[in-house]
TIPA-241080 format. One record per residue (C-alpha): x, y, z; residue in three letters. Coordinates in Angstrom, 2 decimals. Each point is the difference from the previous one (the first is absolute). Layout:
# TIPA-241080
X, Y, Z, residu
X, Y, Z, Ala;
...
END
This chain:
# TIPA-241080
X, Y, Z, residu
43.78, 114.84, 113.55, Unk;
3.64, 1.29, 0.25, Unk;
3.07, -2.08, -2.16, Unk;
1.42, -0.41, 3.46, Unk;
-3.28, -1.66, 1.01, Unk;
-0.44, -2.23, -3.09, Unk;
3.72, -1.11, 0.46, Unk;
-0.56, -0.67, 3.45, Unk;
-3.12, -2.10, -1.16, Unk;
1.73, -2.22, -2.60, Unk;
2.60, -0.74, 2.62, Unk;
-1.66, -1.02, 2.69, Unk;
-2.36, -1.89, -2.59, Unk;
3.21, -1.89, -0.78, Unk;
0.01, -1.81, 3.64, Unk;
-1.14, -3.57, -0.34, Unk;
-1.77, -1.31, 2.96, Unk;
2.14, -0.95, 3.08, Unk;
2.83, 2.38, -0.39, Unk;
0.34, 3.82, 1.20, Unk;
2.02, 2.53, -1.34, Unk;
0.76, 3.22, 2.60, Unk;
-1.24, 3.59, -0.58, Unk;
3.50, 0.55, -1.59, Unk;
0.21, -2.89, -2.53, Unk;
-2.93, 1.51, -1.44, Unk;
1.34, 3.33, 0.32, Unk;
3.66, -1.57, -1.71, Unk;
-2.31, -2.11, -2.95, Unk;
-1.91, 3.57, -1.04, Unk;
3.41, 1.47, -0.94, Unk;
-0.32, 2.71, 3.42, Unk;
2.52, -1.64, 2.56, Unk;
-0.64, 1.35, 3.65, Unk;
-3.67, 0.99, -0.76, Unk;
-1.51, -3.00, 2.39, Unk;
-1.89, 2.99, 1.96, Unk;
-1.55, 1.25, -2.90, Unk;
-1.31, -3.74, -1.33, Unk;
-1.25, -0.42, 3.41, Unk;
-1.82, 3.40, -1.00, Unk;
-0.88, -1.45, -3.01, Unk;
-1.30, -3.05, 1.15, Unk;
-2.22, 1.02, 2.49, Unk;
-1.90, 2.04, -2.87, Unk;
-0.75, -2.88, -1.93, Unk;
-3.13, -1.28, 2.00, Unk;
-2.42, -1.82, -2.34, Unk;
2.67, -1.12, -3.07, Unk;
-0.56, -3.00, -1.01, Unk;
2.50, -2.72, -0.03, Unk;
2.09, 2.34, 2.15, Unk;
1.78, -2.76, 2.57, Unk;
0.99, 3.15, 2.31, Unk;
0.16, -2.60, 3.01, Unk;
3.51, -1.24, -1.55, Unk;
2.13, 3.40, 0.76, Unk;
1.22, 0.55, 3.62, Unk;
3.30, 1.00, 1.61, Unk;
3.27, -0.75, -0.95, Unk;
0.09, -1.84, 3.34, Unk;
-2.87, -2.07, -0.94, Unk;
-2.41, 1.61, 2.32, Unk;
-3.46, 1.35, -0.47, Unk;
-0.14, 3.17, 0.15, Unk;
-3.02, 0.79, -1.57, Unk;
-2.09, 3.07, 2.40, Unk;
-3.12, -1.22, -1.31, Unk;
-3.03, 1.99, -1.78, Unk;
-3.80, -0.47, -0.39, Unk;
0.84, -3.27, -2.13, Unk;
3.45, -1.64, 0.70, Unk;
2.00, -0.31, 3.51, Unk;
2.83, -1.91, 1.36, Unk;
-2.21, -3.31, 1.10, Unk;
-1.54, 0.19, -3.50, Unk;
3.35, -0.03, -1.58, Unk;
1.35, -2.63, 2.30, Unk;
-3.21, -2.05, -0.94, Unk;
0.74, -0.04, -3.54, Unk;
3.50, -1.15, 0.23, Unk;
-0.81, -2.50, 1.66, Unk;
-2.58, -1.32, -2.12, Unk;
3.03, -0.25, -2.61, Unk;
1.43, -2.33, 1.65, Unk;
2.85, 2.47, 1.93, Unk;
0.86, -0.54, 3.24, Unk;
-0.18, 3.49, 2.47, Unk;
1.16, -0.05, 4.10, Unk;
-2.26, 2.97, 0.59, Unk;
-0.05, 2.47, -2.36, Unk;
3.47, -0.72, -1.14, Unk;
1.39, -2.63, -2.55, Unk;
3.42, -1.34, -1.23, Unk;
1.03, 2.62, -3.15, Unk;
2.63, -2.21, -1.46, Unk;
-2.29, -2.93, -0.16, Unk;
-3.06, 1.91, -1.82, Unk;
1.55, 2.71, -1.73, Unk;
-0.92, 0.36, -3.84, Unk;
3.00, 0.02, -2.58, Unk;
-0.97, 0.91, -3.04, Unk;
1.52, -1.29, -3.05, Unk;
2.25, 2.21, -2.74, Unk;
-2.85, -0.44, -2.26, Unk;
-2.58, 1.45, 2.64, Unk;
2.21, 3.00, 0.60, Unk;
0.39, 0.51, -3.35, Unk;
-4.13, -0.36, -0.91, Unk;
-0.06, 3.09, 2.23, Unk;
2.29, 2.17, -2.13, Unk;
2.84, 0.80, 2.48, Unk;
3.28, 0.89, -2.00, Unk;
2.19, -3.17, -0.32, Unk;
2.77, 1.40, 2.23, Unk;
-2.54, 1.19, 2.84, Unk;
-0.97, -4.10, -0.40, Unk;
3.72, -1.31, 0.78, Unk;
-0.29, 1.96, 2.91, Unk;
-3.02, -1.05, 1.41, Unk;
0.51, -3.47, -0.47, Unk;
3.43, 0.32, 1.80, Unk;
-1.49, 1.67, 2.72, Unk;
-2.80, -2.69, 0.40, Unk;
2.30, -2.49, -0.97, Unk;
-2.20, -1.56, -2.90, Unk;
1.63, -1.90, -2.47, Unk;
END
């Protein structure tokens, strides 16, 4: 496993159930701004990790977007956010309402340099 990939892991283990966090939060929260293709990449590699909550990542939109493999599609995904209690029209949900924002002390526990912090939690406006 890469350093991208285990970042990209303890990130998106980070994600309590019932809030999301878009392909580019997790991209922003690994220290690699504008690399939500390649944790999409990334993602869809990690078939069979435990405690992996992969379901929890879609679109910056809120839409699933998921193309679907062997193991995991779009109705899957939908399935298991809605077992956590969030609410989906379709395959589509309401970003500001679910979106994960972590705290300073969860950015910090994942060793991001304390200036590349301010900015993130400016730009996700977590305080």
């Amino acid at each position: 496993m890469t350093d991208f990939q285990r970042a990209v892991l303890r990130v998106v283990r980070l994600i309590p159930p019932g809030k999301v966090v878009s392909y580019g939060q997790v991209a922003a929260y690994v220290g690699t701004p504008r690399a939500a293709r390649q944790v999409g990449w990334v993602m869809r590699s990690m078939e069979g990790v435990p405690d992996y909550p992969w379901w929890r990542v879609l679109n910056n939109a809120g839409k699933i977007t998921i193309k679907g493999n062997k193991f995991n599609d779009a109705s899957l995904q939908r399935d298991l956010l809605e077992a956590e209690g969030i609410v989906l029209h379709d395959y589509e949900l309401d970003m500001a309402r679910y979106r994960f924002r972590p705290t300073a002390g969860q950015l910090h526990s994942l060793q991001l340099a304390p200036s590349y912090i301010e900015t993130v939690l400016a730009k996700y406006d977590i305080g």
